[in-house]
C-alpha positions, 0 to 999 in steps of 0.5 A: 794674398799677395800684390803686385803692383806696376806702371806701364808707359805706353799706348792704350793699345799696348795697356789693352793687350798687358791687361788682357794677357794677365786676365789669362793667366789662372788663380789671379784674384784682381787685374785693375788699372787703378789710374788716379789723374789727380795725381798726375796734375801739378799743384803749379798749374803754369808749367802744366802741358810743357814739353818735358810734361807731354810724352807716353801715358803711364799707366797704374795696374794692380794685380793680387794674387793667391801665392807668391810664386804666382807673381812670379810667372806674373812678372815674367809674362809681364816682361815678356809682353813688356819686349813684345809691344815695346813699352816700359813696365816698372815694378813698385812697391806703392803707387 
């Protein structure tokens, strides 16, 4: 099994759409938004909800796969829907 995990900043309704495109997509095992908010709040509260802090949602997505030629097409149709809705996907190894 092999795992491909990524951020996607952008509206809900573009998540929405990102998720939904990838559940079409045969022989995946898993397509899970795994946001975690605490790990988005700083341990300074103070600074909380400034400016440079307030923009797009990030969003956390996991998806395993059986093959790894698999995620091959998964990145691809990630990218392509990445241009189609006008968000930002960011490929990483660990969340």
């Amino acid at each position: 099994m092999s795992i491909l995990r990524f951020r996607v900043t952008g509206s809900r309704d573009a998540v929405d759409a990102i998720v939904a495109r990838l559940n079409s997509i045969d022989n995946l095992e898993r397509v899970e938004e795994v946001d975690d908010e605490i790990a988005d709040m700083r341990d300074d509260s103070s600074s909380s909800q400034l400016p440079d802090d307030i923009g797009a949602p990030m969003r956390r997505i996991l998806v395993e796969t059986p093959h790894a030629s698999t995620n091959e097409h998964v990145h691809d149709v990630l990218e392509l829907a990445a241009r189609d809705l006008d968000v930002a996907v960011e490929f990483v190894e660990r969340f």
